[in-house]
C-alpha positions as CSV (number, residue, x, y, z in Angstrom):
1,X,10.9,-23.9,14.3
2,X,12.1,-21.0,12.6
3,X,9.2,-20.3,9.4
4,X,10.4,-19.0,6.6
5,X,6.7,-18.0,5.3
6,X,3.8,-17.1,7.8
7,X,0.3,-18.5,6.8
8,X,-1.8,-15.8,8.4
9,X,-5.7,-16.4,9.0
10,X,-8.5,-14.9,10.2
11,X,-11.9,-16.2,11.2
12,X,-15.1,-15.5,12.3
13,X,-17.9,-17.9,12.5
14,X,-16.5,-20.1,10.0
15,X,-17.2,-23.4,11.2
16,X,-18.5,-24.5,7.7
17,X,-15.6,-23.8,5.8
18,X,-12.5,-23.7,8.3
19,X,-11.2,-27.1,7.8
20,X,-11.1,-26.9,4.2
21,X,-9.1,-23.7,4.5
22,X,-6.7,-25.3,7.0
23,X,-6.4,-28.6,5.2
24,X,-5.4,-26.3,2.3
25,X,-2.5,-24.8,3.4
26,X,-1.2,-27.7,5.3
27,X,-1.2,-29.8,1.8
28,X,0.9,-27.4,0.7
29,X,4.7,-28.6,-0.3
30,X,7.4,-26.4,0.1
31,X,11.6,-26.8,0.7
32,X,11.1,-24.0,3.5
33,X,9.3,-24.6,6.7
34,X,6.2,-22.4,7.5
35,X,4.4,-21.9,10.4
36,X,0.2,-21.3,10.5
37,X,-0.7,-18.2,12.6
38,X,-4.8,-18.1,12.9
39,X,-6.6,-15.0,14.6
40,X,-10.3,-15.8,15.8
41,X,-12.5,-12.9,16.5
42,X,-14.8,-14.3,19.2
43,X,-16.9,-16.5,17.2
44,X,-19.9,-17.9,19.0
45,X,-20.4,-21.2,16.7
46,X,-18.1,-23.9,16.1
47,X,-15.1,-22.6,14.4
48,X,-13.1,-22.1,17.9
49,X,-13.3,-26.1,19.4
50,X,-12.4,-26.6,15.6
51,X,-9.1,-24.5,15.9
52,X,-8.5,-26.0,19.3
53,X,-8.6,-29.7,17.9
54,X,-5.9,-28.7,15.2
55,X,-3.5,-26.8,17.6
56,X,-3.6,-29.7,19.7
57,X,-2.8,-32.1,16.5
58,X,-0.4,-30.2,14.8
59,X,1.5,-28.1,17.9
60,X,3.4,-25.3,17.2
61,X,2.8,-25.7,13.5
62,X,-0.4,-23.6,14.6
63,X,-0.9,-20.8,16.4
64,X,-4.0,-19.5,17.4
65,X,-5.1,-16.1,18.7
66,X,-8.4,-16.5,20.8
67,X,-9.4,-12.9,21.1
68,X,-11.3,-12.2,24.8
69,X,-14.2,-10.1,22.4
70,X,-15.2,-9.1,19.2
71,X,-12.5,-6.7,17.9
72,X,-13.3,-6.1,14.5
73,X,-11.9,-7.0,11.5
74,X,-9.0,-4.8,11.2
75,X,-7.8,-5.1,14.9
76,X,-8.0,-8.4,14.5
77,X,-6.0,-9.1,11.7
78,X,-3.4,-6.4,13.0
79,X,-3.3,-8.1,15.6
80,X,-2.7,-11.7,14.0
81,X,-0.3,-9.4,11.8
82,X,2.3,-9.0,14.5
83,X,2.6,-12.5,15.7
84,X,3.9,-13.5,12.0
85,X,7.7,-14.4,12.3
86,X,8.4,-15.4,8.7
87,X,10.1,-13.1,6.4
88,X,7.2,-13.6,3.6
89,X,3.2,-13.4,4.9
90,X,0.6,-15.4,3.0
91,X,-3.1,-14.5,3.8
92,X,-6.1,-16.6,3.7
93,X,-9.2,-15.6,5.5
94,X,-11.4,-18.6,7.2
95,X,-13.8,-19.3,4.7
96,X,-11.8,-19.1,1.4
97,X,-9.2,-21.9,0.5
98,X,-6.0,-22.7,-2.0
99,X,-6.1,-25.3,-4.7
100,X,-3.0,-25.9,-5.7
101,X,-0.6,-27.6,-3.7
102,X,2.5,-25.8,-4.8
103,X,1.1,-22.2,-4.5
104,X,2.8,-21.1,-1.7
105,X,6.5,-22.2,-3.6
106,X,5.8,-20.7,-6.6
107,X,4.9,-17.2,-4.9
108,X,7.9,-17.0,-2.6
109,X,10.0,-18.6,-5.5
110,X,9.5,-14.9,-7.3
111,X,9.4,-12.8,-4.7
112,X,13.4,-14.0,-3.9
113,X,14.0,-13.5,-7.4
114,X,12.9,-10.3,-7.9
115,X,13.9,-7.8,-4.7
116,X,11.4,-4.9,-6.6
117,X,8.8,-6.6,-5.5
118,X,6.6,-5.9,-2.5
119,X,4.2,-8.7,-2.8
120,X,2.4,-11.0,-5.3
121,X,-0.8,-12.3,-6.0
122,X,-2.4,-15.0,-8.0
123,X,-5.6,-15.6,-10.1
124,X,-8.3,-16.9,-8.0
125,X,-11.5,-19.0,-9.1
126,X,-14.9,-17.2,-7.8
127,X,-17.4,-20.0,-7.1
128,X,-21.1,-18.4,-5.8
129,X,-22.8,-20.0,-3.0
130,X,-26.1,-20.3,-1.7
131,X,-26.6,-17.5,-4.2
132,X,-30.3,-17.8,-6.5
133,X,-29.5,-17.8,-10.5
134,X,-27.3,-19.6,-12.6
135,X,-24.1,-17.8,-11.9
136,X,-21.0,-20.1,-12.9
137,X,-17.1,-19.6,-11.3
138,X,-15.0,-17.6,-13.1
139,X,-11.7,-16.1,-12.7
140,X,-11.3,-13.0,-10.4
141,X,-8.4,-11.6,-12.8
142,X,-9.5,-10.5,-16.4
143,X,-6.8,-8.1,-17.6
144,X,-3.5,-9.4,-17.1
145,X,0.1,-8.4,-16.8
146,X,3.2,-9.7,-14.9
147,X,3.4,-6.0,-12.7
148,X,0.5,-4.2,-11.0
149,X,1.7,-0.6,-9.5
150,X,-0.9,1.5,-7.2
151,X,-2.3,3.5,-10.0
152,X,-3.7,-0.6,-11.0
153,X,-4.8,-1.4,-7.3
154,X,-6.3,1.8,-6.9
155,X,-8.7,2.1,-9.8
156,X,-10.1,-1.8,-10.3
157,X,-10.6,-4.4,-7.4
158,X,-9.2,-7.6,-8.3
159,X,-6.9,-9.3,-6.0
160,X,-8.4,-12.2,-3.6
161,X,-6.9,-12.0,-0.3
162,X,-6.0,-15.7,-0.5
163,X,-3.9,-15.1,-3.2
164,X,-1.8,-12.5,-1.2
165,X,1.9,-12.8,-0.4
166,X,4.2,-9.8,1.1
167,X,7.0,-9.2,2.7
168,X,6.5,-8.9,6.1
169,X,9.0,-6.1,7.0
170,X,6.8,-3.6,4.8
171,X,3.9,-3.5,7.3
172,X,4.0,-3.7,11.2
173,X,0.6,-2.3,11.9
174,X,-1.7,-0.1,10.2
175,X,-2.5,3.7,10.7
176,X,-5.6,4.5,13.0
177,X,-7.7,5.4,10.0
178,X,-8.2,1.5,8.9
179,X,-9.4,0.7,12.3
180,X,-12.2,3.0,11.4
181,X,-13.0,0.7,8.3
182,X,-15.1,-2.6,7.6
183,X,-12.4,-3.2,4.8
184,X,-8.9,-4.1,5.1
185,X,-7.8,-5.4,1.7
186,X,-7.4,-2.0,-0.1
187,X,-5.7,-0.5,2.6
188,X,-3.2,-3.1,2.8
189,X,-2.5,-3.5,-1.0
190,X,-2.5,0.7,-1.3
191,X,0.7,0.6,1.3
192,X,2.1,-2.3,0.1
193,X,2.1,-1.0,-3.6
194,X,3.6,1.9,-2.6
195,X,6.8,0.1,-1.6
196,X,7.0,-1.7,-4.9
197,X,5.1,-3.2,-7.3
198,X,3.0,-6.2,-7.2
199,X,4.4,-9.6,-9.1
200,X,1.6,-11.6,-10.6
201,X,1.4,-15.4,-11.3
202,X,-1.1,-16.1,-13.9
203,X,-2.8,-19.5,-12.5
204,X,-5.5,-19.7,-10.4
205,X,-4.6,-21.1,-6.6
206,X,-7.2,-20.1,-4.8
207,X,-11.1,-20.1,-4.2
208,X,-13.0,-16.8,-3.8
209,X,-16.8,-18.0,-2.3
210,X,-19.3,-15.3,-2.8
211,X,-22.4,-16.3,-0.4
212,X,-25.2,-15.0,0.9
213,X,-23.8,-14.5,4.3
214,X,-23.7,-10.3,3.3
215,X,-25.4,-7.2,4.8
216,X,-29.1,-7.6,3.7
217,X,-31.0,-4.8,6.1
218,X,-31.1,-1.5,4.2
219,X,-29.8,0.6,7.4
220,X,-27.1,-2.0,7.6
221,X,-26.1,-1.6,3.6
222,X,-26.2,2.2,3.9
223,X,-23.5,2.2,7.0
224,X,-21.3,-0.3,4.9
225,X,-21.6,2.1,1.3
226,X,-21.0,5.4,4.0
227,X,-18.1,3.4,5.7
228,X,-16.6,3.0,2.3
229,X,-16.8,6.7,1.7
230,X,-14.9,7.1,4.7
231,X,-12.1,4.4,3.9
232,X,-11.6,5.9,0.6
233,X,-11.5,9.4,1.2
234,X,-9.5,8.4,4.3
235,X,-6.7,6.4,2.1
236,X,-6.7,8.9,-0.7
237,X,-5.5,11.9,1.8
238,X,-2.8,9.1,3.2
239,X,-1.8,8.9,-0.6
240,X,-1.2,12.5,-0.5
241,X,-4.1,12.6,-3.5
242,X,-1.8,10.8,-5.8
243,X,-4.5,8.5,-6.8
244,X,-6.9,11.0,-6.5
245,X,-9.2,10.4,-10.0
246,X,-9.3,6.4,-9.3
247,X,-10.5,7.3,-5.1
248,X,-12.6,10.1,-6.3
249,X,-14.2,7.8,-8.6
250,X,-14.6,5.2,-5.8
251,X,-16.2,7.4,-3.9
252,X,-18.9,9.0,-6.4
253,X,-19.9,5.0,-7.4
254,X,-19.9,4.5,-3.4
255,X,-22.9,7.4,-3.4
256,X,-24.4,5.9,-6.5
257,X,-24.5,2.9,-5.0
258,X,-26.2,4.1,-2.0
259,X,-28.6,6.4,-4.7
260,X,-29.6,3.2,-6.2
261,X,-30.3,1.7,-2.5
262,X,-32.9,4.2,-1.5
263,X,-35.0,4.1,-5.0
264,X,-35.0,0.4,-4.1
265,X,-36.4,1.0,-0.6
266,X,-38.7,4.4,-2.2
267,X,-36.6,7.1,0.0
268,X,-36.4,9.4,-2.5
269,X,-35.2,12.5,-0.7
270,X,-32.2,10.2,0.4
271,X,-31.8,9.0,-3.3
272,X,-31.5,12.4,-4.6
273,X,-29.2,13.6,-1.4
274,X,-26.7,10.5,-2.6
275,X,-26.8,11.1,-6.1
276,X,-26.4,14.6,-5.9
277,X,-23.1,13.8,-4.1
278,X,-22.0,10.8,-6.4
279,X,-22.3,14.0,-9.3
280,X,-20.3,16.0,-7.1
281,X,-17.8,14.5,-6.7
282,X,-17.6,13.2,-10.4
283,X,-17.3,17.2,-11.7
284,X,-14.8,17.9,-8.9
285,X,-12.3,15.6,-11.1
286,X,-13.9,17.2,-14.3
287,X,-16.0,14.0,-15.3
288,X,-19.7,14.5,-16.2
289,X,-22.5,12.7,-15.0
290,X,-23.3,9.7,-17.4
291,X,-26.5,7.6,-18.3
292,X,-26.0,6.2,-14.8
293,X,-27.1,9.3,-13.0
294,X,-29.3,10.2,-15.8
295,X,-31.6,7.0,-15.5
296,X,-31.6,7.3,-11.7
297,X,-32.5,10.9,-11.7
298,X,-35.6,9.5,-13.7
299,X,-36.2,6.7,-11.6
300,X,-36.4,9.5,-8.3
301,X,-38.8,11.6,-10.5
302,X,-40.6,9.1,-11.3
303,X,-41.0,7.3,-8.6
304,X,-41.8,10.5,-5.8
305,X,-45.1,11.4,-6.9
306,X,-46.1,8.0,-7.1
307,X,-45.0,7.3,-3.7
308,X,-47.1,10.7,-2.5
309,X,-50.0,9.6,-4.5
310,X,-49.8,5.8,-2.2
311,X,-49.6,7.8,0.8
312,X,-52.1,10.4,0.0
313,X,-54.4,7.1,-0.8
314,X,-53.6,4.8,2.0
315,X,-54.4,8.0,4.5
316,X,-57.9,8.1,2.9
317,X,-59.0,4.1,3.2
């Protein structure tokens, strides 16, 4: 078989959603043939004798990549990237899924119309999970145009990965910075749009879950917000600072996000260290600090000598 369109995956421990994601894409109809290239990063539950049972159903319809260890997510899907032969890539990741049948014709349908194009994208329904409240789906795309450039990508996150569609011949692997990263979308939509703009279709296709599989440890949330830092400073010096208000912006919310962490776990000293840098890097693009980092500034001087007054009394019991 030679694919017009590879369906890459990737997985890891998603042996409660895997099958709807597969089932998915294999409902889909096309007048192209396409192939299904899956990349599992070492899960330890279910999810590989779950890809094993549809390779051996379905052949060389399906490929599967078994890495030997954990890898990561970035070196995984780099990986999976490579082993893509179609001239068009579709990503879905393991424990998202596609709702319409015809999503995958209508997307390649205007990318061979219009050769300006470096990929296109979707609206995707967000449906919440396992997630306390009354939060209902809604769609992931609010403000809507036919052409997203970088200066879009860069400033507002709104594409789901499931809704992705590229040309493959635009990215062979990824610089050694994004192995460094716990992202991958941004990265990939940042050098994609920088090869031509991004074609949107305005239906949704795809699912987005949000569940309550996250980071939930504080020490764990403070390495993700600082990895973040990292990625964006990282991909706004490969931009050669062309986006550099919407990364710099990134980056300050990044530090008040990690600001607002610590007065939620009473380090204060951290809080003030994180918002102090979240201003910081707000003036160095000549934007002043807002009611945001007024009302946490309050919150840290409020809450210190409270937390010194609890210590002073716990020593004394």
């Amino acid at each position: 078989m030679n694919p017009f369109v590879s369906v890459m995956m990737i997985c890891y421990n998603h042996d409660k959603f895997i099958e709807k994601a597969i089932d998915s894409i294999l409902s889909q109809v096309t007048n192209f043939d396409f192939e299904i290239v899956i990349g599992d990063d070492f899960s330890r539950d279910n999810t590989r004798k779950i890809l094993s049972v549809y390779n051996e159903k379905y052949g060389e319809k399906i490929k599967i990549i078994f890495q030997k260890n954990n890898v990561g997510v970035s070196k995984n899907f780099e990986c999976t990237m490579q082993q893509c032969r179609g001239k068009y890539v579709a990503i879905l990741e393991g424990d998202d899924y596609w709702i319409d049948n015809n999503k995958l014709q209508k997307q390649v349908d205007l990318l061979e119309r219009d050769s300006t194009l470096s990929m296109c994208f979707h609206n995707a329904k967000v449906v919440y999970e396992g997630i306390g409240g009354t939060r209902s789906s809604h769609p992931m795309v609010i403000n809507k145009k036919f052409e997203y450039t970088l200066t879009d990508i860069t400033r507002d996150w709104f594409v789901a990965t499931a809704s992705i569609v590229y040309r493959r011949h635009l990215i062979e692997n990824f610089p050694s910075w994004v192995h460094e990263s716990v992202v991958v979308d941004l990265p990939l939509l940042a050098m994609l749009t920088t090869k031509g703009k991004a074609g949107y279709i305005d239906e949704e296709m795809s699912v987005y879950r949000v569940n309550t599989g996250g980071v939930t440890r504080t020490d764990k949330q403070e390495s993700f917000l600082l990895n973040l830092v990292r990625m964006h400073s990282y991909l706004n010096e490969y931009l050669d600072y062309n986006e550099n208000v919407n990364l710099t912006i990134k980056i300050s919310n990044n530090y008040m996000s990690l600001s607002d962490l610590m007065i939620n776990n009473y380090k204060c000293i951290k809080a003030l260290f994180y918002l102090l840098k979240s201003i910081e890097r707000r003036l160095s693009i000549k934007i002043l600090p807002g009611k945001k980092e007024l009302a946490n500034s309050v919150k840290i001087t409020l809450i210190c000598p409270f937390m010194k007054l609890k210590n002073i009394f716990n020593n004394l019991i």
